[in-house]
VOTI-877388 format. One record per residue: z, x, y of N, C-alpha, C, O in turn; residue number from 0. Coordinates in steps of 0.05 Angstrom, whole numbers, plus 32768, in hexadecimal, padded with zeros to 4 digits. Last residue first. Layout:
% residues N
{atom {Z, X, Y}, {Z, X, Y}, {Z, X, Y}, {Z, X, Y}, NUM};
...
This chain:
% residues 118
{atom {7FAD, 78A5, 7C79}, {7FA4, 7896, 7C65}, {7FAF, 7880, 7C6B}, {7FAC, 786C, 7C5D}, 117};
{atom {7F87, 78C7, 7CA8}, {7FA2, 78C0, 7CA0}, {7FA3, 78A9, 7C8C}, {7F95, 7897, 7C94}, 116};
{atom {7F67, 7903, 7CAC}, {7F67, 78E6, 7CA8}, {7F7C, 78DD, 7C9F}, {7F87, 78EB, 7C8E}, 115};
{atom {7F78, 7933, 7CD7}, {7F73, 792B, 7CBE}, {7F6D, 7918, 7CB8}, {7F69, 7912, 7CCF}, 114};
{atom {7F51, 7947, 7D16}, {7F69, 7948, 7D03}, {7F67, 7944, 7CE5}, {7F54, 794F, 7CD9}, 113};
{atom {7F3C, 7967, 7D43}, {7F31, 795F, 7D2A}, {7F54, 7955, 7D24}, {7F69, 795D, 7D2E}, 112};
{atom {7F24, 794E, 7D8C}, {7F39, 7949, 7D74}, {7F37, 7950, 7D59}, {7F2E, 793C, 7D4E}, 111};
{atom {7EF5, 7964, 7DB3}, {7EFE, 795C, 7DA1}, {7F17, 795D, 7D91}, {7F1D, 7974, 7D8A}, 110};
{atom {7ED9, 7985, 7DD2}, {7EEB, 7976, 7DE9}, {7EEF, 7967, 7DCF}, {7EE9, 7950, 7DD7}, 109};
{atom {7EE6, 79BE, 7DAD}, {7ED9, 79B6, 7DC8}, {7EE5, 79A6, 7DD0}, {7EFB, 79AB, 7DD9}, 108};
{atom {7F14, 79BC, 7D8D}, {7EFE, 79C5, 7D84}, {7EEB, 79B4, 7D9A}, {7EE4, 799E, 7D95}, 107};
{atom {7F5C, 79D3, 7D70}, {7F4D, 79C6, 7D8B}, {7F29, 79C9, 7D83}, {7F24, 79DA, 7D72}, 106};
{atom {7F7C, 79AB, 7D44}, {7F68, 79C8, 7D3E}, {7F56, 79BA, 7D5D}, {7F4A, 79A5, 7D60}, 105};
{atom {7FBC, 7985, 7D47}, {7FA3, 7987, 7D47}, {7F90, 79A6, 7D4D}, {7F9A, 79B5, 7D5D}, 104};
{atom {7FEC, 7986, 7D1A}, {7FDE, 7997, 7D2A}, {7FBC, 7995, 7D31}, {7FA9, 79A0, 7D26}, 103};
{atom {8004, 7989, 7CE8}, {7FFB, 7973, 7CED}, {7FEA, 7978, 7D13}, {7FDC, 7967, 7D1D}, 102};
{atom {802F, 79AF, 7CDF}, {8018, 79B1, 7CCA}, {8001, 7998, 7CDB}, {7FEA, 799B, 7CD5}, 101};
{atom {803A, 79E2, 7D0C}, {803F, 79C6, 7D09}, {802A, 79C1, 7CF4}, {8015, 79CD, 7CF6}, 100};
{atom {8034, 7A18, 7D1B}, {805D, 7A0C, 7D0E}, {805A, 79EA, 7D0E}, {806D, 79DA, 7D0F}, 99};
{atom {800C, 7A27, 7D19}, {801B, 7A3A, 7D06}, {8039, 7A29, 7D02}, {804A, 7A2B, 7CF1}, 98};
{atom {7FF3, 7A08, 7D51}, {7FF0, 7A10, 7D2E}, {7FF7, 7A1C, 7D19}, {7FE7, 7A1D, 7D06}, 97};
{atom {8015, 7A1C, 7D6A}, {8021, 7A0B, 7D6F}, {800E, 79F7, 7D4A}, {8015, 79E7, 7D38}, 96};
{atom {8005, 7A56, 7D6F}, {8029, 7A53, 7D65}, {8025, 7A36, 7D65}, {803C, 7A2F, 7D5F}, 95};
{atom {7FD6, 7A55, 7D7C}, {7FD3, 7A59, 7D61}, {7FFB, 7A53, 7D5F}, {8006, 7A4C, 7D4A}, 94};
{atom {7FDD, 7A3E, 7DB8}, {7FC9, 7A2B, 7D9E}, {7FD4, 7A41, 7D81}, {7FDB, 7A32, 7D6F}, 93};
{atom {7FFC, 7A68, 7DD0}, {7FFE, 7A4E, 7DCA}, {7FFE, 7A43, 7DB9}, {8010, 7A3C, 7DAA}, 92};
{atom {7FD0, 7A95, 7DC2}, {7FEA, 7A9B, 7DB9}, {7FF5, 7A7B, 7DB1}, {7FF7, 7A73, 7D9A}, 91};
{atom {7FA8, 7A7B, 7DEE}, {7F9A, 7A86, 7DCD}, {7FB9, 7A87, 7DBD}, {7FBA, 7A78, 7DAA}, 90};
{atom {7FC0, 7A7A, 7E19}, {7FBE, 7A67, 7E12}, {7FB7, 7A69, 7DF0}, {7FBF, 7A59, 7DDF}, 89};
{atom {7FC6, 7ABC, 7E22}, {7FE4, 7AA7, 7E20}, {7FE1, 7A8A, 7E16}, {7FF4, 7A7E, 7E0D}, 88};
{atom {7F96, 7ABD, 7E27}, {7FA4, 7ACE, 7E09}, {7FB9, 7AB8, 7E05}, {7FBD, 7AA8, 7DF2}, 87};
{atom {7F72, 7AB7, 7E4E}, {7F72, 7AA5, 7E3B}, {7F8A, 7AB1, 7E1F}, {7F89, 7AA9, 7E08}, 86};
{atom {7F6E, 7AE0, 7E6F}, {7F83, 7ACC, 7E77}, {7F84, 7AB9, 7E61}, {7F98, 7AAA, 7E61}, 85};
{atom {7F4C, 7B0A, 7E78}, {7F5C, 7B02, 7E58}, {7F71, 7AF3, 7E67}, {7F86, 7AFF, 7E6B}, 84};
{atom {7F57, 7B1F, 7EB8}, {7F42, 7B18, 7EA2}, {7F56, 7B17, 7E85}, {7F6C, 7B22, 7E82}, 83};
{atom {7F85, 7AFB, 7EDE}, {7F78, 7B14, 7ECE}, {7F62, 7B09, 7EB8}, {7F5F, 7AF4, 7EAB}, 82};
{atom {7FAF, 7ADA, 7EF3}, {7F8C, 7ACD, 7EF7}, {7F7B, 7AEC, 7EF0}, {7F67, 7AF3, 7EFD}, 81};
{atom {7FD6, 7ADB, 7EFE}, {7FD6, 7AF2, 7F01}, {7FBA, 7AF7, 7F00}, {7FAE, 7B0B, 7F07}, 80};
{atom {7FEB, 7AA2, 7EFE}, {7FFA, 7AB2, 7F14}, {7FE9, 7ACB, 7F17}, {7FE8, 7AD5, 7F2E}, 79};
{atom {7FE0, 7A82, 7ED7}, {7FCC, 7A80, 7EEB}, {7FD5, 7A92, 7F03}, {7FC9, 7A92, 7F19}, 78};
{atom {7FF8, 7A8A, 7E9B}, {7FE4, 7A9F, 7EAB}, {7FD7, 7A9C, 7EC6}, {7FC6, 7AAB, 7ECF}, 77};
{atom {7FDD, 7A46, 7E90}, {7FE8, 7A5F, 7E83}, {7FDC, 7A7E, 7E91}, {7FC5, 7A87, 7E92}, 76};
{atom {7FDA, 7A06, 7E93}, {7FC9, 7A1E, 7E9F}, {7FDE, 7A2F, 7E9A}, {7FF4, 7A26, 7EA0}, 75};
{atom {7FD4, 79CD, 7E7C}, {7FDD, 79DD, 7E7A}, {7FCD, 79FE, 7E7C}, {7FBC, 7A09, 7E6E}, 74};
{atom {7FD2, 798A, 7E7C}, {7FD3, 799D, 7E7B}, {7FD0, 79B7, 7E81}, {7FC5, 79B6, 7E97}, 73};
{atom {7FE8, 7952, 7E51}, {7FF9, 7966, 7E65}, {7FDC, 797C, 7E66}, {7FD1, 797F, 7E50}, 72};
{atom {7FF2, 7911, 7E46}, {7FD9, 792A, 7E4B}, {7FE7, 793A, 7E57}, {7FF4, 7932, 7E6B}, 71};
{atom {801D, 78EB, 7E10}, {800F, 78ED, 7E35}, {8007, 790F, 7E2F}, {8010, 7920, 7E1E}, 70};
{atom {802D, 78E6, 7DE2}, {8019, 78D2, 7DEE}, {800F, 78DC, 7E0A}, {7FFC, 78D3, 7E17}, 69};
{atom {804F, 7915, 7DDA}, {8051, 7901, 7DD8}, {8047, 78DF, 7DE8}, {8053, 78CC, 7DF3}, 68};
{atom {8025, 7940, 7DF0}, {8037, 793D, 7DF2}, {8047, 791E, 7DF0}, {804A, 7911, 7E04}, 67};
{atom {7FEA, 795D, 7DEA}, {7FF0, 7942, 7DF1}, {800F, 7940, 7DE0}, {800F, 793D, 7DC7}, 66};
{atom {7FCB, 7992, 7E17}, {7FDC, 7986, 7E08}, {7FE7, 7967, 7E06}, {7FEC, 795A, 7E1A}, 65};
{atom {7F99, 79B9, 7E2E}, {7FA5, 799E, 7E2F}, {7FB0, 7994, 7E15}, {7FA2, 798F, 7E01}, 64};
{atom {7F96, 79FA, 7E51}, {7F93, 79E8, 7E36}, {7F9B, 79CA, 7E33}, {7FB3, 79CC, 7E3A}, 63};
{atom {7F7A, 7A29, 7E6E}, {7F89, 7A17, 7E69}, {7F85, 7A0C, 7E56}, {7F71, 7A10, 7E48}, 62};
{atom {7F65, 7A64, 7E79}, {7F79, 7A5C, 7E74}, {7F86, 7A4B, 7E7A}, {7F9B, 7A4F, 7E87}, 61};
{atom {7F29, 7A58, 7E71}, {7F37, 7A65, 7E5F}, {7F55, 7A63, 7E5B}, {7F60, 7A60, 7E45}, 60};
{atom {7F27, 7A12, 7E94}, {7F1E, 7A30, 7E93}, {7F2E, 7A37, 7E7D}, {7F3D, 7A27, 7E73}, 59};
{atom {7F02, 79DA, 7E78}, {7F19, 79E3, 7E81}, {7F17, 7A05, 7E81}, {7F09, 7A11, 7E71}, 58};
{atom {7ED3, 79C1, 7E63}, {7ED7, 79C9, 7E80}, {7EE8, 79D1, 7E86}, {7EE7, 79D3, 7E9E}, 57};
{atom {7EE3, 79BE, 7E29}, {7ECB, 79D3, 7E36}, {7ED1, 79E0, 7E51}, {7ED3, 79F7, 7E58}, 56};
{atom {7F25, 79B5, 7E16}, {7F13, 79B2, 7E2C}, {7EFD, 79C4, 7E24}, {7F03, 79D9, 7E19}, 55};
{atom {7F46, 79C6, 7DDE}, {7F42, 79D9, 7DF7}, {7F20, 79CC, 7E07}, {7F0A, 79D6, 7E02}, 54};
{atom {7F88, 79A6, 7DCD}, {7F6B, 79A0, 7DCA}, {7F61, 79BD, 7DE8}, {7F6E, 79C4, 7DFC}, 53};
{atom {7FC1, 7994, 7DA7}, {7FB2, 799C, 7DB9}, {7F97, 799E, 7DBB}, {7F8C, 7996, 7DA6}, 52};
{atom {7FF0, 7960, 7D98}, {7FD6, 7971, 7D93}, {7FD4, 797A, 7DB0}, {7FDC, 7970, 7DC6}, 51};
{atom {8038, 795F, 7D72}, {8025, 796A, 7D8B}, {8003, 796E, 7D7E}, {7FFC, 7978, 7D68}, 50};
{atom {8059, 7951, 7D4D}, {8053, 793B, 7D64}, {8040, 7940, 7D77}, {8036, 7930, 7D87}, 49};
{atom {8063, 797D, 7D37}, {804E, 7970, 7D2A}, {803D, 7957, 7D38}, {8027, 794D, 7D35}, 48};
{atom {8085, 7993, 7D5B}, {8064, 799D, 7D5B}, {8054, 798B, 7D50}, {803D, 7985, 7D58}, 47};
{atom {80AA, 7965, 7D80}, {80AB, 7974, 7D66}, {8088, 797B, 7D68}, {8076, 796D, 7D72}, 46};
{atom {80B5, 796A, 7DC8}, {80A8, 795A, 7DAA}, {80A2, 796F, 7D9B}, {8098, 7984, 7DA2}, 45};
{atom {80BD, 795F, 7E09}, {80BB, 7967, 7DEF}, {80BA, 795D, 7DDD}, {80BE, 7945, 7DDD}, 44};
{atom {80B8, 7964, 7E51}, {80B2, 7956, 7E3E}, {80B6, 7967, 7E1F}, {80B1, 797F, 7E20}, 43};
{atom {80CE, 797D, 7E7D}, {80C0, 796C, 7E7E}, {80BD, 7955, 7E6D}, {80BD, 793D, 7E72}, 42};
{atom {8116, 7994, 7E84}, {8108, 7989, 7E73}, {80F6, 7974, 7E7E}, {8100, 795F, 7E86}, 41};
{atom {8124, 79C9, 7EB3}, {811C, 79AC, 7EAE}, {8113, 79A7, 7E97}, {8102, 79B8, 7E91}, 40};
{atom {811D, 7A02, 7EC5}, {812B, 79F8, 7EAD}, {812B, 79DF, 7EA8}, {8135, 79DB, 7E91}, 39};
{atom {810A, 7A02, 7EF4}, {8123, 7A03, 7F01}, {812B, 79F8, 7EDF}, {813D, 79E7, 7EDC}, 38};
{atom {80D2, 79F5, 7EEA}, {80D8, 7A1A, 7EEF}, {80F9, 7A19, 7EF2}, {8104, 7A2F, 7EF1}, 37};
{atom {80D4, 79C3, 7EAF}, {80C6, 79D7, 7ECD}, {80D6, 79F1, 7ED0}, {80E3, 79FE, 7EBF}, 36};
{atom {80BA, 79CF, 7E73}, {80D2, 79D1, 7E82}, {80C8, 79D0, 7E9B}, {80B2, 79DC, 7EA0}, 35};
{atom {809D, 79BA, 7E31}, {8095, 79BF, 7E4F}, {80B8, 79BF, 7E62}, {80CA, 79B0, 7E5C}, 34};
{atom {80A9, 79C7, 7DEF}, {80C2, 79C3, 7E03}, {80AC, 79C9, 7E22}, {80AE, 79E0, 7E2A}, 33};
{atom {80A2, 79C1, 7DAE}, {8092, 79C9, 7DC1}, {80A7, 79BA, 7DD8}, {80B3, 79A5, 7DD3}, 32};
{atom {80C0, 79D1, 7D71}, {80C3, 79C2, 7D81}, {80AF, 79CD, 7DA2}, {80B3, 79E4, 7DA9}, 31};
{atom {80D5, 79F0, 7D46}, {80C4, 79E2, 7D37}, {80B9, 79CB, 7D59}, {80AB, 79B8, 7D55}, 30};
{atom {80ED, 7A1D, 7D63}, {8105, 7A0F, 7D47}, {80E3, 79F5, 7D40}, {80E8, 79E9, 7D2B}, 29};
{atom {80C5, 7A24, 7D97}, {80DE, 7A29, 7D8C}, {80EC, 7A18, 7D78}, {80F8, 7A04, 7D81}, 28};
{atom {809F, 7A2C, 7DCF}, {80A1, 7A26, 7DB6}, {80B5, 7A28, 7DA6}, {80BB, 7A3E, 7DAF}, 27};
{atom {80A1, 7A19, 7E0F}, {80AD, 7A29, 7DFF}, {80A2, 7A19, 7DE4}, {809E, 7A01, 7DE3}, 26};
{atom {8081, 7A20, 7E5B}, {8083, 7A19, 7E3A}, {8091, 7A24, 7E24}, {808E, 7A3D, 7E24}, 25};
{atom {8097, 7A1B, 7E94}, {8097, 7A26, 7E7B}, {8090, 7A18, 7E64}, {809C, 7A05, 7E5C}, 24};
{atom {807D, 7A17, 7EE0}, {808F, 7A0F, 7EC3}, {8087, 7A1D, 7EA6}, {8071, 7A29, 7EA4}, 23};
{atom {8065, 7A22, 7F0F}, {8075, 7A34, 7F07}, {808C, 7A32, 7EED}, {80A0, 7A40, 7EE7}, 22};
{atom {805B, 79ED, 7F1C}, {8049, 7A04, 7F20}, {8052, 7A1E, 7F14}, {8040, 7A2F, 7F10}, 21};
{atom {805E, 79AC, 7F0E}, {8070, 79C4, 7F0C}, {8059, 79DC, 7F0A}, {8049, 79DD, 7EF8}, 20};
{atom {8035, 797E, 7F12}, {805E, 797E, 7F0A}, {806D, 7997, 7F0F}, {8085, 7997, 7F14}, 19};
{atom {800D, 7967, 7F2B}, {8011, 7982, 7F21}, {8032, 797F, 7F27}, {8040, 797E, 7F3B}, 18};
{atom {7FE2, 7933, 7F15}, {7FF9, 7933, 7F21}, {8001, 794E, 7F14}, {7FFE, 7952, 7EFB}, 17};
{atom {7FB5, 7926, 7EF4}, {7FAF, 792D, 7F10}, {7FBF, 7934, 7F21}, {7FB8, 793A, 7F38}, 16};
{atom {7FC7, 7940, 7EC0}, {7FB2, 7938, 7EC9}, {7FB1, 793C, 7EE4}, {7FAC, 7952, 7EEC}, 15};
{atom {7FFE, 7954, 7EC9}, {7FF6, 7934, 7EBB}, {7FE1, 792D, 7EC8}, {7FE0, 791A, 7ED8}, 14};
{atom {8003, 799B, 7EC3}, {7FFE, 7987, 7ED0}, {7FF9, 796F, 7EC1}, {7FEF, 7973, 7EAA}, 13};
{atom {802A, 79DE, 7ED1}, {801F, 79C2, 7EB5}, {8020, 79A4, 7EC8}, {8033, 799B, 7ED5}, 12};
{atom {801A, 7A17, 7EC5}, {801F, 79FE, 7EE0}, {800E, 79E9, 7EC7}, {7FFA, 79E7, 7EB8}, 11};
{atom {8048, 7A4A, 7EB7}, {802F, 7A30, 7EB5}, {8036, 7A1C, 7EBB}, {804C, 7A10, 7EBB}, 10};
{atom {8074, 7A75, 7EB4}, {8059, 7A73, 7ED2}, {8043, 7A5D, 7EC8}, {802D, 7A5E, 7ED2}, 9};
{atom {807E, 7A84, 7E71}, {8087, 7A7E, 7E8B}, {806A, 7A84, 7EA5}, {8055, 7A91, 7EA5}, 8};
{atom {807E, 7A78, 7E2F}, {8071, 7A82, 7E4D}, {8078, 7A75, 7E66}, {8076, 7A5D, 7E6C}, 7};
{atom {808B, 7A80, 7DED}, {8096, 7A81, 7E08}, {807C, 7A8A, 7E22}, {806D, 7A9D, 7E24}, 6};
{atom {808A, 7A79, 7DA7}, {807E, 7A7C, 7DB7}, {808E, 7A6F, 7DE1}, {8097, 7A59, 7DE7}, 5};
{atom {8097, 7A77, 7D67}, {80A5, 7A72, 7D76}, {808D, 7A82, 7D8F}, {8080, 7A96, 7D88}, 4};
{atom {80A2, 7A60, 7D25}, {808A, 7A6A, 7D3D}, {8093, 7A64, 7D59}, {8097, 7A4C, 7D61}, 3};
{atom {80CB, 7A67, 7CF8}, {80C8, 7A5C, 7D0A}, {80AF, 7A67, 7D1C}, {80AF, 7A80, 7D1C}, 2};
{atom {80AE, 7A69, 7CB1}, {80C5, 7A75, 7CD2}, {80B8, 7A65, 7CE0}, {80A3, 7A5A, 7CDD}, 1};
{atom {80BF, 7A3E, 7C7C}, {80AE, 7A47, 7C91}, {80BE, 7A52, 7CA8}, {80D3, 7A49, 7CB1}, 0};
């Protein structure tokens, strides 16, 4: 399998009620999801398969909430240029982070699907 590899810079990735970084990155890369702040910091990472995501009702188009090795991150994409189709960079996200992890949660309102685990 190639790699899926996915980059964005300008998202303000928050722990819920605490905003860490206004101007941090997300990277996709070699099988691995990487939050940075803006000065290159490692927030947090984990292998994809380690990752779900999920897309809120109440959350706008462009954010999304990620759960990053047990803790809630999340994640506004695009909030610098707040254009219509602001949702792409998050739409791009979700399908690279479904394309490089088999175990991936499928976001589906304010729900989790996954698999059953035997």
């Amino acid at each position: 399998m190639t790699a899926t590899e996915f980059s964005a810079t300008d998202v303000r990735i928050e722990r819920w009620f605490r905003s860490l970084t206004r101007a941090g990155q997300v990277i996709v890369k070699d099988g691995r999801l990487a939050l940075l702040t803006s000065y290159g910091r490692e927030i947090d990472s984990a292998p994809l398969s380690a990752v779900t995501t999920l897309r809120p009702w109440f959350l706008a188009d462009d954010s999304t909430v990620a759960r990053v090795n047990g803790v809630h991150y999340r994640l506004t994409m695009g909030q610098r240029s707040r254009r219509p189709g602001g949702a792409a960079p998050v739409r791009r996200f979700l399908e690279a982070l479904r394309g490089g992890g088999e175990d991936a949660a499928v976001p589906y309102g304010h729900r989790e699907l996954r698999t059953p685990t035997p």
